[in-house]
OpenMM code with the backbone's topology and positions (N, CA, C; nanometers):
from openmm import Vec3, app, unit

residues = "UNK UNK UNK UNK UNK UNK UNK UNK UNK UNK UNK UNK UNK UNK UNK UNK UNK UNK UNK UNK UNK UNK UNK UNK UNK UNK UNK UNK UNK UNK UNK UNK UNK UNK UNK UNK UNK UNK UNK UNK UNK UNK UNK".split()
positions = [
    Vec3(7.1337, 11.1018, 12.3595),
    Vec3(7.2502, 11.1165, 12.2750),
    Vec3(7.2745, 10.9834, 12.2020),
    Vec3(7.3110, 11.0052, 12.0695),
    Vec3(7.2838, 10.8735, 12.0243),
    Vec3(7.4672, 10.8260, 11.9700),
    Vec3(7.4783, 10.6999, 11.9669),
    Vec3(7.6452, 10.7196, 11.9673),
    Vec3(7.6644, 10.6968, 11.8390),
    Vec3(7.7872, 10.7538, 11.7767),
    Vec3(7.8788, 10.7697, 11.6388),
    Vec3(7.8458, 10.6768, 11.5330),
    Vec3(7.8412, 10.6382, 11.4392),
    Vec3(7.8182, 10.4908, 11.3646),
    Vec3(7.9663, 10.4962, 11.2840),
    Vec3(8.0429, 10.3957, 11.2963),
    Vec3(8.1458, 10.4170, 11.2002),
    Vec3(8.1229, 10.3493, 11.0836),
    Vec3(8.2204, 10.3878, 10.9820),
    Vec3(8.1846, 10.3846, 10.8911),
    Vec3(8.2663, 10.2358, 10.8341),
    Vec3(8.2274, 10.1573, 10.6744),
    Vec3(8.2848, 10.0351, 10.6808),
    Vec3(8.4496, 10.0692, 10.5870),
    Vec3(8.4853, 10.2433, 10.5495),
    Vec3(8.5703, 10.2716, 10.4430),
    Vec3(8.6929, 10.2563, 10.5019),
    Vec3(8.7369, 10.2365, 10.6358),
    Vec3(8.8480, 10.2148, 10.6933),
    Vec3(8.8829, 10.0917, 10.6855),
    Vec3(8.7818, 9.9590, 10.7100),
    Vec3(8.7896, 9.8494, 10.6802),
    Vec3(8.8293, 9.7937, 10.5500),
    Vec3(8.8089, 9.8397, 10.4332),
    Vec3(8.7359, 9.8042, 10.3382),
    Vec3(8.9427, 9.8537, 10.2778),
    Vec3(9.0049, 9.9375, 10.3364),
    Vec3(9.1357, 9.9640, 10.3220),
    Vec3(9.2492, 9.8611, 10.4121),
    Vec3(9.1971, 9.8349, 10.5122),
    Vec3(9.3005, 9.8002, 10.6500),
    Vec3(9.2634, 9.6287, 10.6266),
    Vec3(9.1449, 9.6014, 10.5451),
    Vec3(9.1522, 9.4409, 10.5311),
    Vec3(9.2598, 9.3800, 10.4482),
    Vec3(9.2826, 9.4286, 10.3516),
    Vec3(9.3820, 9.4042, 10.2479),
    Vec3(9.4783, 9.3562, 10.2895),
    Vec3(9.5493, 9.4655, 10.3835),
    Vec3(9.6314, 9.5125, 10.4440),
    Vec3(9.7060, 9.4028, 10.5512),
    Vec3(9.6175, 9.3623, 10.5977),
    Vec3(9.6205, 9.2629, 10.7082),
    Vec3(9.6044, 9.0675, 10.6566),
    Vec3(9.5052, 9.0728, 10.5776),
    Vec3(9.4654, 8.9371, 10.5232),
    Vec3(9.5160, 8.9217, 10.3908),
    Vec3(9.5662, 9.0148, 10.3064),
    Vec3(9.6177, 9.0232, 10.2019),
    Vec3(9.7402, 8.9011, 10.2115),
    Vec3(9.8572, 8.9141, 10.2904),
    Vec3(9.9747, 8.8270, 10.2866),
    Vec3(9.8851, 8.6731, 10.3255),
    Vec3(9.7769, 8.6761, 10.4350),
    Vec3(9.7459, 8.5460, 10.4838),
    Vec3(9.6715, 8.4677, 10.3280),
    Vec3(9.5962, 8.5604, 10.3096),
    Vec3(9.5404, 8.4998, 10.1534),
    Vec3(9.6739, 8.4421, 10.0623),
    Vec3(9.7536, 8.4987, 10.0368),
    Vec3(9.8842, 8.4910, 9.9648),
    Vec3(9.9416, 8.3541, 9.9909),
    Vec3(9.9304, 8.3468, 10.0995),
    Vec3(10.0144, 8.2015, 10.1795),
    Vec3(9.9076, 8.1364, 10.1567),
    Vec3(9.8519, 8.0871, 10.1472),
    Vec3(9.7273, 7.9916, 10.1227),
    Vec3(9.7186, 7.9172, 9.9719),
    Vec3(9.6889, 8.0405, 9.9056),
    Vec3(9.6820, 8.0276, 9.7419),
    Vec3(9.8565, 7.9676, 9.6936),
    Vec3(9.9218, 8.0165, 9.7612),
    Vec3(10.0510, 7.9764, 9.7631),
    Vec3(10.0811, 7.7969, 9.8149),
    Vec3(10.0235, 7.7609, 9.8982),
    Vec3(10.0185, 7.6306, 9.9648),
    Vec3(9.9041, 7.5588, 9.8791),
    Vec3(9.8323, 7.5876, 9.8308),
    Vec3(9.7244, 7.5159, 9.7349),
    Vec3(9.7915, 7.4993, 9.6031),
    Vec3(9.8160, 7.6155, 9.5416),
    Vec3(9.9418, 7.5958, 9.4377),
    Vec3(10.0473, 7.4629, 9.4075),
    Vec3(10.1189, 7.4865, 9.5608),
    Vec3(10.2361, 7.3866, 9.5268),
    Vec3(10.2026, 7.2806, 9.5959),
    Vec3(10.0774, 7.2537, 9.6872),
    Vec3(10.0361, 7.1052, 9.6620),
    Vec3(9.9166, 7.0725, 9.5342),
    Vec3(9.9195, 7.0932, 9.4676),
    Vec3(9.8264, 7.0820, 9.3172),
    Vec3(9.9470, 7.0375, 9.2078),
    Vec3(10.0603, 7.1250, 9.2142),
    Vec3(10.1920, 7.1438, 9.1617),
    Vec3(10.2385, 6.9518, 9.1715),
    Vec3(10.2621, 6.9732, 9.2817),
    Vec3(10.3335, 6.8305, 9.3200),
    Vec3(10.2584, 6.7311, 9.3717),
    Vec3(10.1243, 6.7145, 9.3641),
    Vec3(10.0340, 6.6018, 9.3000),
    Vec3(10.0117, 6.5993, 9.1245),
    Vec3(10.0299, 6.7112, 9.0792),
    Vec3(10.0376, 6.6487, 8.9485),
    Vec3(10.1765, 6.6070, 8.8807),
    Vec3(10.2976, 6.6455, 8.9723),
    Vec3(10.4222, 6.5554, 8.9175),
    Vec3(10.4063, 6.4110, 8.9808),
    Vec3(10.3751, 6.3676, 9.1057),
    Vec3(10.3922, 6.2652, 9.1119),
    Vec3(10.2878, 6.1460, 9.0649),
    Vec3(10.1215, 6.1846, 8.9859),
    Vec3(10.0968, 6.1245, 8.8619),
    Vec3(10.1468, 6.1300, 8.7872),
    Vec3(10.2011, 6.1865, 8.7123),
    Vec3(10.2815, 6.1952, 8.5931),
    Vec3(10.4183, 6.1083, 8.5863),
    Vec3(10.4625, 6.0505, 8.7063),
    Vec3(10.5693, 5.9782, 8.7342),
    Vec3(10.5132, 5.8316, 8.7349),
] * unit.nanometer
topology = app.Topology()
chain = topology.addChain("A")
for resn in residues:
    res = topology.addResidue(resn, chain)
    for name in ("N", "CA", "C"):
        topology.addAtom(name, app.Element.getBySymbol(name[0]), res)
């Protein structure tokens, strides 16, 4: 008997889902330190 193979289309929905906000916070923290290294050259 050979066992089930699942498939990757559940993933490929439920990643988003999950890493979506962590991605968010990141790009978000790269942002506003890029942000406020280029005000304080500019000062």
């Amino acid at each position: 008997m050979t066992p089930p193979l699942a498939h990757a289309g559940h993933v490929l929905i439920e990643l988003p889902i999950y890493l979506g906000p962590v991605v968010l916070l990141v790009v978000w923290f790269k942002l506003n330190d890029w942000r406020e290294r280029r005000k304080r050259e500019r000062e």
